[in-house]
DRENDREN-672407 format. One record per residue (C-alpha): z, x, y. Coordinates in steps of 0.25 Angstrom, whole numbers, plus 2048, in hexadecimal, padded with zeros to 3 digits. Example, Ala and Ser with C-alpha at 12.3 -4.5 7.8 and 13.67 -1.06 7.14 Angstrom:
BEGIN
81F8317EE;81D8377FC;
end
This chain:
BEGIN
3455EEA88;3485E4A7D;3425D5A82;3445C9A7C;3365C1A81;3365B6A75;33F5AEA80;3395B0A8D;32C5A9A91;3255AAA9D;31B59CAA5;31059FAA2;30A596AAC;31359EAB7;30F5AAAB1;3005A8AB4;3025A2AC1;3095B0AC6;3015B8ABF;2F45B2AC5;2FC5B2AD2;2FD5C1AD3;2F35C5ACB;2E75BDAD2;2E85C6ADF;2EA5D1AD7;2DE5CFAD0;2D55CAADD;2DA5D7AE4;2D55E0AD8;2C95D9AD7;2C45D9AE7;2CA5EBAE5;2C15ECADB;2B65E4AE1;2B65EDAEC;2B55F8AE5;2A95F1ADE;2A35EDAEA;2A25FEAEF;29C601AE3;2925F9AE5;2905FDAF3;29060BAEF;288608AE2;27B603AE9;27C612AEF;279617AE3;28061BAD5;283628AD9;28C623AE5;291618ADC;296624AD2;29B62DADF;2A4621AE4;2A961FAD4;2AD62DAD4;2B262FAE2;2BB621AE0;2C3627AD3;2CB630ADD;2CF623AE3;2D061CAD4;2DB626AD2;2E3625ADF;2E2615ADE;2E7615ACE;2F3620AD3;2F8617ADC;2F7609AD4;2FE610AC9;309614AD3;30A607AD9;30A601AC9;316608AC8;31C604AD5;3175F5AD3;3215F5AC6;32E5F6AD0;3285EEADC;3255E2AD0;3335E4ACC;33B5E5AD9;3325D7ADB;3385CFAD0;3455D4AD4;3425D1AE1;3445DFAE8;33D5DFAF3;3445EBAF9;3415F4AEF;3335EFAED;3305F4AFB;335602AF6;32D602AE9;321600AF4;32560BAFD;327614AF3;319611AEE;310612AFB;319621AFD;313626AEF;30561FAF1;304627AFE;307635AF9;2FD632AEE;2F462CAF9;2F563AB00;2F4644AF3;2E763CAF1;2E063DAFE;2E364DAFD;2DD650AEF;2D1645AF2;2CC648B01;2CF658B00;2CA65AAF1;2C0650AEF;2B5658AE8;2BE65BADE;2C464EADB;2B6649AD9;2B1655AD0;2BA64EAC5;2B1642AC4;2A5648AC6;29C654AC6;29064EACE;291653ADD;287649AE0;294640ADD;29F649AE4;29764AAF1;29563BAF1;2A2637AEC;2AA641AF6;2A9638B03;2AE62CAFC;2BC633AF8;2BE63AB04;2BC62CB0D;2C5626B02;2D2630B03;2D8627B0E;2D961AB05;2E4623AFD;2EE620B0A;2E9612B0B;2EB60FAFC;2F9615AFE;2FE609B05;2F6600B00;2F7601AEF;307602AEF;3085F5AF9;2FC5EEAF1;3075F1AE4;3135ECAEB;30C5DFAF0;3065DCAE2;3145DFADC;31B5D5AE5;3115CAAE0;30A5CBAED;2FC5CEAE8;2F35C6AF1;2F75D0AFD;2ED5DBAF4;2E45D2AF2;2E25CDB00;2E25DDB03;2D85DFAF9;2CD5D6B00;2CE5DAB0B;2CD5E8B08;2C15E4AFF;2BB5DDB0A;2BC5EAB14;2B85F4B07;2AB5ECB05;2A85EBB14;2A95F9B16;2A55FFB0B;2975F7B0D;2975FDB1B;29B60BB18;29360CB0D;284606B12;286609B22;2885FBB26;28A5F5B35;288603B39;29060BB30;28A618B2A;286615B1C;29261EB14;28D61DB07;29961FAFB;2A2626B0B;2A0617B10;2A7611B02;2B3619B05;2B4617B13;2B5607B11;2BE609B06;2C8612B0D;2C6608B1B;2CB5FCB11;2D6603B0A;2DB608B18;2DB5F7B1C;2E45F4B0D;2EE5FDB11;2F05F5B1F;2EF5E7B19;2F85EBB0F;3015F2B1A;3025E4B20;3045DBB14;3105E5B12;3175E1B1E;3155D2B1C;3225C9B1D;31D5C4B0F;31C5CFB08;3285D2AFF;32A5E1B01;3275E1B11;3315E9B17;3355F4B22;32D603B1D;33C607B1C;33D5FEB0E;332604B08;33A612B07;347617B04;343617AF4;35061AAEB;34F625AE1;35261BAD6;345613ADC;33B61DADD;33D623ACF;33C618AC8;32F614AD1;32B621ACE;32E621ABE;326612ABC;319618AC7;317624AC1;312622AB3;308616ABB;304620AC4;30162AAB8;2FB61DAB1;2F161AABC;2ED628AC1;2EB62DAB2;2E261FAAF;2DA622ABC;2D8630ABA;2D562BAAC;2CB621AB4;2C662BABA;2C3635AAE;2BB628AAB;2B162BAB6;2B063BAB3;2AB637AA5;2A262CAAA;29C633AB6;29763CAAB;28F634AA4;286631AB0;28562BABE;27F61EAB9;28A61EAAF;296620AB8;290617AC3;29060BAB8;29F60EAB4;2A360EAC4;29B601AC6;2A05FCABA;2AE5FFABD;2AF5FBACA;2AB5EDAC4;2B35ECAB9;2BF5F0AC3;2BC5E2ACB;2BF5DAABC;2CB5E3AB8;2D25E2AC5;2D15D4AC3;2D65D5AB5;2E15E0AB8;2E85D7AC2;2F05D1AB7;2F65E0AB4;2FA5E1AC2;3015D3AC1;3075D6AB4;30E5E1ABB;3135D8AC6;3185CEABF;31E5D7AB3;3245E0ABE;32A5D2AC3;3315CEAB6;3375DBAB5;33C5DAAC2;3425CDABF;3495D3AB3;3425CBAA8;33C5D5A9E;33B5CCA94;3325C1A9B;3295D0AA1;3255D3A92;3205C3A8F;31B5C5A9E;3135D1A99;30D5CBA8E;3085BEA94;3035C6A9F;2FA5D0A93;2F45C4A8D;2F15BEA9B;2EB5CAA9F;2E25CDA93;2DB5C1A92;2D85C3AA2;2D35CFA9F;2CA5CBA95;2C45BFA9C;2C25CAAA9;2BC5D2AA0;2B15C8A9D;2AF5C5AAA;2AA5D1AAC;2A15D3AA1;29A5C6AA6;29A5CDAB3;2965DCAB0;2885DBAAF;2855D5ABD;28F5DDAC4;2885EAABD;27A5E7AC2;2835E6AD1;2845F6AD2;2765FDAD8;276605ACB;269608AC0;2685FEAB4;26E608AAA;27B607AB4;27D5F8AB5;27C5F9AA7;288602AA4;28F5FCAB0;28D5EDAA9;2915F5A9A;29D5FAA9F;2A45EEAA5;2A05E7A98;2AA5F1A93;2B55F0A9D;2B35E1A9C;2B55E0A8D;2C15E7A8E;2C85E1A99;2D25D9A92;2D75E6A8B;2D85EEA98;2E05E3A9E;2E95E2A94;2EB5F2A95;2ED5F0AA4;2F55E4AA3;2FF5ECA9A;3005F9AA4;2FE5F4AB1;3055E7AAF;30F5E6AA4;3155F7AA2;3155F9AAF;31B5ECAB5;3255F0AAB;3275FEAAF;323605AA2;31760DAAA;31A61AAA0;314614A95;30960CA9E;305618AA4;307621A96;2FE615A8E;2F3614A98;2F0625A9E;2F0627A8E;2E561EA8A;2DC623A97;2DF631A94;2DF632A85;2D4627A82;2CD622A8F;2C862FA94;2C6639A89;2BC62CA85;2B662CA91;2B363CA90;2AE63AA82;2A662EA85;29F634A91;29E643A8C;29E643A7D;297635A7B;290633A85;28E623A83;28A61BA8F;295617A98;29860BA93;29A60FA87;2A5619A8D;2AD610A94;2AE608A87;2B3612A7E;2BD616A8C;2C2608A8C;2C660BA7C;2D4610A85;2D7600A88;2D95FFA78;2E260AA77;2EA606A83;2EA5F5A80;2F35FCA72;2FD604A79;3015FAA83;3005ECA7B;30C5F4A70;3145F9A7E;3125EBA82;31A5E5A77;3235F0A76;3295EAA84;32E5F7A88;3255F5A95;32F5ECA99;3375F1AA3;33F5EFAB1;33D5FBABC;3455F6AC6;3545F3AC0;35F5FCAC6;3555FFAD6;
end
């Protein structure tokens, strides 16, 4: 598509204002998520590192299922943003249909395979059995959240897609709230519960996630919401619809399923190093994940607003959109990234674990904190830009390559062959941001990622 940007400008006053508009909810929700999923840590940490490194292991299951249906709903989010801009509501509320139909039959292969064959799902990230047996209860418990997720992840798309995104942030704290109370009850024997131990985690967990679903359920059905209607609306997809859902979800889906079984093979090569090792990366992860969902926000919203344009047939503003939105989105990611350097050594002594792993805990975010700026402008590009753009082959093509080819075989060589301190590993992993950060910025100014899903439905 051949644009001719030199005459188009764009407010950048206005600009800003929407972005902070939808991207501030966005950023609250994923923060109060990943607080939460801090906050179990920590309550399963002051059991102990083993339990801390059980629940690290047991939760990748549920990583994998999470990152499958974000990148289906990536995918999806592409038509719903378009159908927006062009103001359809009709078809958005098919898109949505279509979406919690295919989230529920993954939903379904996933509590199969997780509650029946659970020993040999956990054998791939570790060979302790002291870990397995621990870990066992907490996946089990946790199967049920598959259904509830479901419902909730494609609706959580949709409302953030139609610019509502304070509906997932109210969601959000109250399921945090629940989670926390719960799991603080489950977990110790409070108010005379039994004291579950890494069981009692799962159970609060799965109890808050059944609650999101409902709340969800009843922001659907409010006279506000722009894609409420009869369950009748949500089906009678046309061929034409579904393949071309399908053609734009499917390399997303690959995308995030390889990146979190990439993730994933993280953990197999960590856990190897040692328990005290691993438990510093899962402590040091699950706080790191509270700055970058902070950060990340701006990809979501690039993907909104991109998706938009689009839909309001103006390719040539989306490319000057884009760019704006890049540089906004690095220099946030570089001022988040300090934050949490400044941050890191406190939040490291919070975990209950030796002095050796508060060190690597506090070594590591250094590391992820240095590099934010680049990793946002990686996520900016495939989250935000190509795939509010439609051009999620080479997204997907760009990122699974870098994991497989770079990320993984480093994190084997580092873990196995070097064996340097962790640290140390996940620096020489995040070496795949460099590679990645040089194939998207030339796909960037190649424009080709511009592109409108929607014509002709």
């Amino acid at each position: 598509m051949e644009l001719k940007n030199d005459s188009v400008t764009l407010d950048d006053r206005q600009l800003y204002k929407k972005l902070a508009k939808i991207a501030l909810p966005i950023s609250i929700q994923g923060v109060v998520s990943a607080t939460l999923g801090l906050i179990d840590n920590l309550m399963v940490g002051f059991l102990g590192e083993s339990e801390l490194a059980a629940v690290g292991i047991a939760t990748q299951i549920f990583f994998i299922h999470y990152l499958l249906m974000f990148g289906f709903t990536s995918g999806t989010a592409t038509f719903v943003a378009q159908f927006y801009g062009a103001r359809d509501h009709s078809n958005i509320k098919k898109v949505v249909g279509f979406a919690i139909t295919v989230a529920m039959a993954v939903g379904i292969c996933f509590f199969i395979f997780s509650y029946f064959f659970t020993d040999s799902l956990l054998h791939i990230y570790t060979d302790s059995t002291q870990l397995i047996e621990m870990a066992k209860p907490y996946v089990k418990i946790g199967t049920v959240t598959f259904f509830f997720a479901s419902v909730s992840i494609p609706l959580e798309m949709a409302f953030k897609a139609t610019q509502q995104t304070r509906v997932p942030m109210v969601i959000s704290i109250v399921v945090f709230t629940t989670n926390t109370s719960l799991n603080y009850v489950f977990i110790f024997g409070k108010f005379g519960a039994p004291a579950m131990g890494i069981a009692g985690a799962a159970l609060g967990t799965a109890v808050a996630r059944g609650l999101e679903m409902m709340i969800a359920l009843a922001f659907l059905n409010r006279k506000s919401n722009v894609f409420r209607g009869h369950i009748k609306e949500f089906f009678g997809w046309e061929k034409q619809m579904v393949f071309r859902i399908a053609k734009n979800a499917a390399p997303t889906t690959i995308n995030e399923v390889l990146w979190a079984i990439g993730q994933s093979m993280y953990v197999a090569a960590f856990a190897r190093i040692g328990t005290t090792a691993y438990a510093s990366y899962q402590a040091a992860s699950s706080i790191n994940s509270i700055f970058s969902f902070a950060a990340f926000s701006i990809g979501d919203a690039a993907l909104i607003l991109v998706g938009e344009k689009l839909g309001e047939g103006k390719p040539e503003e989306t490319y000057i959109l884009g760019k704006k939105l890049l540089k906004v989105g690095t220099i946030f990611g570089g001022i988040v990234g300090l934050l949490l350097v400044a941050a890191a050594k406190p939040m490291a002594n919070l975990f209950n674990l030796t002095d050796t792993g508060k060190e690597y805990t506090f070594l590591i975010l250094v590391v992820y904190g240095l590099l934010m700026w680049l990793s946002l402008f990686n996520g900016i590009n495939i989250t935000g830009n190509l795939r509010g753009g439609g051009d999620t082959t080479f997204a997907m093509l760009a990122e699974s390559s870098c994991v497989w080819f770079v990320a993984v075989p480093l994190a084997f060589v580092s873990a196995l062959v070097l064996k340097v301190p962790i640290y140390i590993a996940v620096l020489i992993v995040k070496l795949e941001d460099v590679v990645k950060s040089i194939i998207l910025a030339k796909r960037f100014v190649s424009k080709k990622w511009v592109n409108n899903v929607i014509h002709d439905l």
